[in-house]
FIKOLZA-1660 file (N, C-alpha, C; in steps of 0.1 Angstrom, whole numbers, plus 5000, padded with zeros to 4 digits):
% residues 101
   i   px   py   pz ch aa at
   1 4857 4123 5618  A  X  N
   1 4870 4122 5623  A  X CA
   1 4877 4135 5623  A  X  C
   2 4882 4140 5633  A  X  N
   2 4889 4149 5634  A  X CA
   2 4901 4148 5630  A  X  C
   3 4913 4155 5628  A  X  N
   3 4925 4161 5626  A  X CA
   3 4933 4171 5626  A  X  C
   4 4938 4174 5644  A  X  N
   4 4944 4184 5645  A  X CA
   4 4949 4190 5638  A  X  C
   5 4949 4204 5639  A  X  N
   5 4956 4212 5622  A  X CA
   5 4953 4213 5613  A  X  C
   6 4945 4202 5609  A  X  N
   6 4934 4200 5595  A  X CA
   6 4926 4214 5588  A  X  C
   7 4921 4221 5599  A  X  N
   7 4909 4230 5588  A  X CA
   7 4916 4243 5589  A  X  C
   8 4926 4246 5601  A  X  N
   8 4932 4261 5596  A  X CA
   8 4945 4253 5582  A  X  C
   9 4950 4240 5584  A  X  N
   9 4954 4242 5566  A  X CA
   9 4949 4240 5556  A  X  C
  10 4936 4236 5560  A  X  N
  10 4928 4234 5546  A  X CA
  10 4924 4252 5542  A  X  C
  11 4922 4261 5553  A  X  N
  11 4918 4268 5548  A  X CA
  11 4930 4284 5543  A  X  C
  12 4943 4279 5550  A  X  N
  12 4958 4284 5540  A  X CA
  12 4959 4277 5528  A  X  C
  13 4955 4264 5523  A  X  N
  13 4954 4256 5512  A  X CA
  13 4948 4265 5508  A  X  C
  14 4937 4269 5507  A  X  N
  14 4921 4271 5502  A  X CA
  14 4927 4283 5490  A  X  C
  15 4932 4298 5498  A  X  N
  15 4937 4304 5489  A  X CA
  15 4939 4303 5479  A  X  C
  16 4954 4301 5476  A  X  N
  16 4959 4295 5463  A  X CA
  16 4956 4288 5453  A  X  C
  17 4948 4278 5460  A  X  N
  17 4940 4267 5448  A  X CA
  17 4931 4277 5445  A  X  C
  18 4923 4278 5451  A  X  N
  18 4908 4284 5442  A  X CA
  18 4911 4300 5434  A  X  C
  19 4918 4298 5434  A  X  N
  19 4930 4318 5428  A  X CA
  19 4928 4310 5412  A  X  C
  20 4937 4292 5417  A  X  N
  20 4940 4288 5402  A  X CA
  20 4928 4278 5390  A  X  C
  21 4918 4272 5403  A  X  N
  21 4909 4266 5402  A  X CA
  21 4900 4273 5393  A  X  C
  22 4891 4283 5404  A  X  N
  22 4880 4294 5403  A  X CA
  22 4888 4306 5396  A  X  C
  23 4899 4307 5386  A  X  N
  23 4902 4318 5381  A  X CA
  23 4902 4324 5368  A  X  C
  24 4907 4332 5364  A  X  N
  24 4905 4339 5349  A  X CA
  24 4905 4326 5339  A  X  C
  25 4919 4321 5343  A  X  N
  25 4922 4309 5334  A  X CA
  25 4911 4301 5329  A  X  C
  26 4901 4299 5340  A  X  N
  26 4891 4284 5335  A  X CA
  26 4881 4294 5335  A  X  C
  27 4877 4309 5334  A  X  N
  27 4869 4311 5327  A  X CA
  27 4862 4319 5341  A  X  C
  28 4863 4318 5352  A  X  N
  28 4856 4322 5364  A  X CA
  28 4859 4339 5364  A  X  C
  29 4850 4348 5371  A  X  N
  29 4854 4361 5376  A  X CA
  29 4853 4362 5392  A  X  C
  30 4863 4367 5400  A  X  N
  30 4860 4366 5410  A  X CA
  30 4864 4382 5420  A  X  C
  31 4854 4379 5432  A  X  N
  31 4862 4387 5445  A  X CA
  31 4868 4380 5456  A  X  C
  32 4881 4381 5455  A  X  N
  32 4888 4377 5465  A  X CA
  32 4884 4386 5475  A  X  C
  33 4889 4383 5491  A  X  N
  33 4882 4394 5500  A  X CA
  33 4891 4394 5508  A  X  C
  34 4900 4399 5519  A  X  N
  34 4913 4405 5522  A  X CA
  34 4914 4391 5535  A  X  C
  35 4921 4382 5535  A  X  N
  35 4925 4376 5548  A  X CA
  35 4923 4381 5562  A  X  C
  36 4911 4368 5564  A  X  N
  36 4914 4369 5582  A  X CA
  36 4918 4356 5586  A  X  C
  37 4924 4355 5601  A  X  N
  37 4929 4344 5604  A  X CA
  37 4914 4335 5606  A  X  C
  38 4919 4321 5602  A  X  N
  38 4907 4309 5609  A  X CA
  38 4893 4314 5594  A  X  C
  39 4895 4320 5587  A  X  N
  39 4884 4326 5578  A  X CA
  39 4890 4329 5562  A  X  C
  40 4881 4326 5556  A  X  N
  40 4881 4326 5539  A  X CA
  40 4872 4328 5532  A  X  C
  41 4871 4338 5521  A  X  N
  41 4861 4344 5520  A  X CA
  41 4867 4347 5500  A  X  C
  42 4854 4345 5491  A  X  N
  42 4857 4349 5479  A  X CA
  42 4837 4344 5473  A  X  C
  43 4835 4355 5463  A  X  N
  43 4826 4352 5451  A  X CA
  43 4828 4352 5442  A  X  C
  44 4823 4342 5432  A  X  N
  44 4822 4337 5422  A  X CA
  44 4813 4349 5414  A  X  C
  45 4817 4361 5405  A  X  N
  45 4808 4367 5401  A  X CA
  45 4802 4359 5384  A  X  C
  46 4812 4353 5377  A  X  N
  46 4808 4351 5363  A  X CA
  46 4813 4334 5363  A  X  C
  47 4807 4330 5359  A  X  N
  47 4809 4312 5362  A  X CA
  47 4809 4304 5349  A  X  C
  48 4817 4295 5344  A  X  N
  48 4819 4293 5330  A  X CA
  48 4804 4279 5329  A  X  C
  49 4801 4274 5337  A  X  N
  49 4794 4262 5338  A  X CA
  49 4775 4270 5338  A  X  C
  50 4777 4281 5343  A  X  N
  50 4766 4286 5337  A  X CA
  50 4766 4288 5328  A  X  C
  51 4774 4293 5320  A  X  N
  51 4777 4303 5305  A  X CA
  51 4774 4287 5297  A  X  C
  52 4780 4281 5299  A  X  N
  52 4779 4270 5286  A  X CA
  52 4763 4258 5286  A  X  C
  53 4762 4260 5299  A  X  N
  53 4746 4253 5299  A  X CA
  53 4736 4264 5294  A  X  C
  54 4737 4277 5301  A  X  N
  54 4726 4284 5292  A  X CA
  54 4730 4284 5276  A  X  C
  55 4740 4286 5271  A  X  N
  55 4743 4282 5258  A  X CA
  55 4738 4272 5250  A  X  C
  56 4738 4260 5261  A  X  N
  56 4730 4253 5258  A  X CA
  56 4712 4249 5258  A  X  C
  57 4712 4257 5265  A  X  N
  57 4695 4258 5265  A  X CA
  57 4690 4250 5279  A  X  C
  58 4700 4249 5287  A  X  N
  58 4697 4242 5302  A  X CA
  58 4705 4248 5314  A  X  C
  59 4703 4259 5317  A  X  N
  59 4708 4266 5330  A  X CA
  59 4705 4261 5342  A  X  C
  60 4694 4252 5343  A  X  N
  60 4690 4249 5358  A  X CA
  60 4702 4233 5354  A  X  C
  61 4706 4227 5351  A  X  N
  61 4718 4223 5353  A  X CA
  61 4729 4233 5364  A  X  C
  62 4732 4242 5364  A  X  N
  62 4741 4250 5368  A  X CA
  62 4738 4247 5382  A  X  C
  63 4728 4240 5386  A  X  N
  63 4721 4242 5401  A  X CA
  63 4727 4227 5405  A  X  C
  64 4731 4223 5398  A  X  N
  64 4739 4204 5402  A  X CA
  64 4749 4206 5405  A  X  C
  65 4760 4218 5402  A  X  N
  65 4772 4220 5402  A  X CA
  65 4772 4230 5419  A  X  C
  66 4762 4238 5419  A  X  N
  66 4764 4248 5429  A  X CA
  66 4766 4236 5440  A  X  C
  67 4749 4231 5442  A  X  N
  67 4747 4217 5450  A  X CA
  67 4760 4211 5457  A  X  C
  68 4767 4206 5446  A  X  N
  68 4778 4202 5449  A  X CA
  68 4787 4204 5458  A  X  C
  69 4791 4220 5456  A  X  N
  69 4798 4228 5465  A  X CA
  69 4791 4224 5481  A  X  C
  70 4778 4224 5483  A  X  N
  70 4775 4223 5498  A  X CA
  70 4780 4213 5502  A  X  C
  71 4775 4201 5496  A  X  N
  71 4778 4182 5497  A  X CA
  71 4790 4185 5502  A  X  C
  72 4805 4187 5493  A  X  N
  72 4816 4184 5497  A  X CA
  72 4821 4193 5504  A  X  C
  73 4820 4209 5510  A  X  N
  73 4822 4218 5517  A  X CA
  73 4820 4219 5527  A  X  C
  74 4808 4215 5527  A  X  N
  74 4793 4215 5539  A  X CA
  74 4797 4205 5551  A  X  C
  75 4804 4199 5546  A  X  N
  75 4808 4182 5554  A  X CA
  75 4823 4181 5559  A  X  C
  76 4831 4189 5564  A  X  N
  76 4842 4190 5564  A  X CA
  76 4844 4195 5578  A  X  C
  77 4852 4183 5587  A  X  N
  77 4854 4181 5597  A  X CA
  77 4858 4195 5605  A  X  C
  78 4854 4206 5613  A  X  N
  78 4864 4214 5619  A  X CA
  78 4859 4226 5610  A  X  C
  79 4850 4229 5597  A  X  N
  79 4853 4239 5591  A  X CA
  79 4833 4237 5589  A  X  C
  80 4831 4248 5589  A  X  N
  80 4817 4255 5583  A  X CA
  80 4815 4265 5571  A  X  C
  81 4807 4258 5561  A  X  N
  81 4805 4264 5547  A  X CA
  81 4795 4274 5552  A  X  C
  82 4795 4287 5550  A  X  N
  82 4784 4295 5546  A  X CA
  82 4781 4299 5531  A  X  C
  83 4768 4298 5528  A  X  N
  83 4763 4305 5518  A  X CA
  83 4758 4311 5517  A  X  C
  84 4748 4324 5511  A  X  N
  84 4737 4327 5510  A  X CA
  84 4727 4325 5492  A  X  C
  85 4736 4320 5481  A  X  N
  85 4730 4322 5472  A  X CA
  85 4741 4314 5461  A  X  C
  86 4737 4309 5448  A  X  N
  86 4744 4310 5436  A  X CA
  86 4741 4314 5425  A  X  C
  87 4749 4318 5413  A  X  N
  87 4742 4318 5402  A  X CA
  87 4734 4308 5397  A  X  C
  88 4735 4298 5399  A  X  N
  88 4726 4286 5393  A  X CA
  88 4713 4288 5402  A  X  C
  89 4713 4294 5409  A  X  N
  89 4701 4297 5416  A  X CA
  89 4695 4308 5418  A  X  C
  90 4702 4315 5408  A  X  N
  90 4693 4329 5406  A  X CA
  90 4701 4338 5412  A  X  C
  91 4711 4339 5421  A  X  N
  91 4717 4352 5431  A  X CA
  91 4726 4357 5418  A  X  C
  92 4736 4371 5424  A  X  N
  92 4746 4374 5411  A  X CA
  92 4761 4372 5415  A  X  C
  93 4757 4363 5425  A  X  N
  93 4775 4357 5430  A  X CA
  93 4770 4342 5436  A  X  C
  94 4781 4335 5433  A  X  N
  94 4780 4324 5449  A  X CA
  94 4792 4328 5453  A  X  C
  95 4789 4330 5466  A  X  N
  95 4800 4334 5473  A  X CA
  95 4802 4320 5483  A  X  C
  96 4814 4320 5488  A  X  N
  96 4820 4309 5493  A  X CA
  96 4826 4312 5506  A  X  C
  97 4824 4310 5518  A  X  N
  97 4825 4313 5528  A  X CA
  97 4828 4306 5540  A  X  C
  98 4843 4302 5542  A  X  N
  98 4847 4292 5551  A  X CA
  98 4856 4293 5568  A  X  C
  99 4850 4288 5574  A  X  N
  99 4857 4293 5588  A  X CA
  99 4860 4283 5597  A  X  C
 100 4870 4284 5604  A  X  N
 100 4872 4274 5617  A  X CA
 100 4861 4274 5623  A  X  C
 101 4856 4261 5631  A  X  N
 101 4848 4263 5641  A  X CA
 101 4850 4253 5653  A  X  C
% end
């Protein structure tokens, strides 16, 4: 189902939350990347969900949580997730990469 308007404000939404979500606060390190219109763009360099599973002695958990990001991202009417990698999967960012289409 589409919804006119829908994915350029999901992705002026997008900003702000993931600043507060993905930020120092809850433990995340990030690169924000300079605004383009219809486009959003940031990596995940230090991730708290890896840090406390390897702590734990189970890092490939960290790869349920990346996962996730595709499932609910991946599926979103009007907008296309790109990825190339996460930490739970061995890269040294997940970067998050969202656009009109």
């Amino acid at each position: 189902m589409k919804i006119p308007g829908l994915p350029g404000l999901f992705i002026k939404m997008w900003d702000p939350m993931t600043r507060k979500i993905f930020g120092p606060g809850n433990g995340f390190t990030n690169v924000f990347y300079p605004k383009k219109k219809g486009e959003y763009r940031m990596d995940v360099t230090s991730c708290p969900y890896n840090r406390y599973f390897t702590e734990l002695g189970c890092p490939e958990l960290t790869k349920i949580f990346c996962e996730n990001d595709e499932r609910i991202y991946g599926n979103l009417p009007g907008l296309k997730f790109e990825r190339t990698g996460t930490i739970g999967k061995g890269s040294k960012r997940c970067d998050f990469h969202m656009k009109k289409v």
